[in-house]
N, C-alpha and C positions, 0 to 999 in steps of 0.2 A: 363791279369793282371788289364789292367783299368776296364773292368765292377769291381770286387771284391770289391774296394773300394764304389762304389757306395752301391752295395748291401748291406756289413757291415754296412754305414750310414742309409740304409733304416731300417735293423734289430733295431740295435741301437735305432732308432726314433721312432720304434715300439714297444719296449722294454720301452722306456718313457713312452711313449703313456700310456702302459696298466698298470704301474707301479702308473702311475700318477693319472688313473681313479681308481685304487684298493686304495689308498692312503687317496683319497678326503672323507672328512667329509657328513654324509647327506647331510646336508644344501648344502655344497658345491654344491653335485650332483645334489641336487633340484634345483639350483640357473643356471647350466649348463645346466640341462634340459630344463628350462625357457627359458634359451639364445637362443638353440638348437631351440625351438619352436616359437621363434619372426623371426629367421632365416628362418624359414621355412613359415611362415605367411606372410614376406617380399616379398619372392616366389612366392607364390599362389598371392598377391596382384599385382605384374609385370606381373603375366601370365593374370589376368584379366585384368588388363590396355591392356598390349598388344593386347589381343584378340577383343576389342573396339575399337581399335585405326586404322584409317583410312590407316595408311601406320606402319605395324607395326614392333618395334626394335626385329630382330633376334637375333641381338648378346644378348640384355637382354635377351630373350625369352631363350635362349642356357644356360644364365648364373644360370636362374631360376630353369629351367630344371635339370643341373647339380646338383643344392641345392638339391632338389626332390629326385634324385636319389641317390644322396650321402643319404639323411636323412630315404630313405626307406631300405636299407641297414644297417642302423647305430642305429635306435632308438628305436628298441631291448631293445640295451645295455644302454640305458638313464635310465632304471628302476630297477636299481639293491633291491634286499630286502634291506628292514632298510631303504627305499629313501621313503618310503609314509606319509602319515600323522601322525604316531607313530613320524616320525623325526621334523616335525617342518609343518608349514605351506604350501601347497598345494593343487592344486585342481584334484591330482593323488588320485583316488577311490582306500582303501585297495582292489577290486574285483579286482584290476590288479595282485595280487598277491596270492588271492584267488581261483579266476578265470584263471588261470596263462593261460591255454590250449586255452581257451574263448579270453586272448588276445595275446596270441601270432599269431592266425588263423587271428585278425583282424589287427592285425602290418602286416603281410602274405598276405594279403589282397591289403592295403597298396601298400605294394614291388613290390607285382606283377602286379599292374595296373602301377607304377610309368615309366617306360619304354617306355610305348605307349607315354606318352607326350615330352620324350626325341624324341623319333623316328620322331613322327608331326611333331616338331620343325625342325629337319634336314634336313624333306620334303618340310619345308615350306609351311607348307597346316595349315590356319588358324581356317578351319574347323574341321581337323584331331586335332588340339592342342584344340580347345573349347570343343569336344565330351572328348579327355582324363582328359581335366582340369574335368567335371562331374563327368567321372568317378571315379576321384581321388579324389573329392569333397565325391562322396556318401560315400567311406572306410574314410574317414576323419568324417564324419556324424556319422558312424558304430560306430567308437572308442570313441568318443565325446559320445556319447549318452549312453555307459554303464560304461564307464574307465575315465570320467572326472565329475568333484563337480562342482556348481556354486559358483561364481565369490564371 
């Protein structure tokens, strides 16, 4: 009996969730995405400190890592149709949508390196997290360089 209640909660929460992103305006979603993407650039800039840093913070490193992998899983779904530059200002390329196969392979891309920096991290091997942070750097490079406008 007690898991049940948990789970309903979880559904429930989930049920929000996807109610909530079906819901939002363009803009909204473009403005979430933005979030989404400062969040994730916060990331990447602790995993670089970290990896410089004479004695470096694991638990940051862990907490970055987490964002990483949460966002390689999730930011798919940051680009619904009707969220690109038809809806308002952004530097989301219509080829996101155009190209849809072209980015989804490079989001795929993305995901599947995103893990190896998790796992570094766990090892504690500063070497194992700088070679991931690259790797994830270049699928980061990949997307930027066909599926984002300048500034």
């Amino acid at each position: 009996m007690s898991y049940k209640v948990p789970f309903f909660v979880l559904v429930l929460t989930s049920a929000a969730a996807s109610i909530t992103a079906i819901a939002a305006t363009p803009a909204e979603t473009q403005k979430a995405r933005h979030e989404h993407y400062e969040e994730l650039g916060d990331a990447f800039k602790s995993v670089r400190d970290q990896t410089k840093a004479d004695t470096p913070d694991w638990a940051a490193l862990r907490k970055a890592a987490d964002v990483v992998q949460k966002a390689s899983q999730d930011q798919i779904q940051w680009f619904p149709k009707g969220s690109g530059p038809e809806a308002g200002k952004t530097r989301a390329l219509p080829e996101i949508w155009t190209k849809a196969a072209d980015f989804e392979a490079a989001m795929k891309m993305f995901e599947e390196r995103a893990p190896a920096l998790g796992a570094a991290v766990k090892a504690k091997d500063v070497a194992a997290v700088d070679k991931a942070f690259k790797a994830l750097g270049g699928s980061c490079k990949n997307c930027h360089d066909n599926f984002r406008g300048p500034e």
